[in-house]
N, C-alpha and C positions, 0 to 999 in steps of 0.2 A: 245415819239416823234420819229415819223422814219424820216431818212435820205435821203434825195433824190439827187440821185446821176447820174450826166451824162457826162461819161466818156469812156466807151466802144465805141469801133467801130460797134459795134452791141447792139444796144438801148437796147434787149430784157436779156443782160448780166448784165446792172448795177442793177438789183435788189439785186447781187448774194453779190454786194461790198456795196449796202445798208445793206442789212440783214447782211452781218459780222460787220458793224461798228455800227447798232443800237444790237448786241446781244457783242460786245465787243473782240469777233473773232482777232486774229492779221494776220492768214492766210485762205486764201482761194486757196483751193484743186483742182485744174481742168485741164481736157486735152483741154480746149477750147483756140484754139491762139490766139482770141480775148481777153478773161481774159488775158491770160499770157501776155500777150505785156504789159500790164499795169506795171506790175512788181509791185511799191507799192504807194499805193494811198491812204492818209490820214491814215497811221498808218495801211492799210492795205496789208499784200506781198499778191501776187498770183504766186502762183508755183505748176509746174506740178508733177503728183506724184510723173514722178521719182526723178525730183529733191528733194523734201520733203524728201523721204526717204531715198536717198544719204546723206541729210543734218543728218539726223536723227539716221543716223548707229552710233554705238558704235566704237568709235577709238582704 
């Protein structure tokens, strides 16, 4: 079953927030400001790489 999703300000984005929540994905990766404004949508974050990897550094 895929997902279909529309929520982007730019149509041709929510496939990126379908495909993570039909593969189980909890984030999606991208410099798109479109994506990032979403912030998290059905169990899905979007965040920019740096962020990601900020998040992801070892304390």
């Amino acid at each position: 079953m895929s997902a279909e999703v529309t929520i982007s300000r730019d149509p041709s984005d929510d496939k990126f927030i379908a495909l993570a929540m039909d593969s189980g994905a909890g984030i999606v990766i991208s410099g798109d400001p479109d994506l990032q404004q979403l912030g998290m949508h059905r169990g899905v974050e979007t965040l920019s790489p740096a962020l990601f990897f900020e998040r992801d550094k070892p304390q």
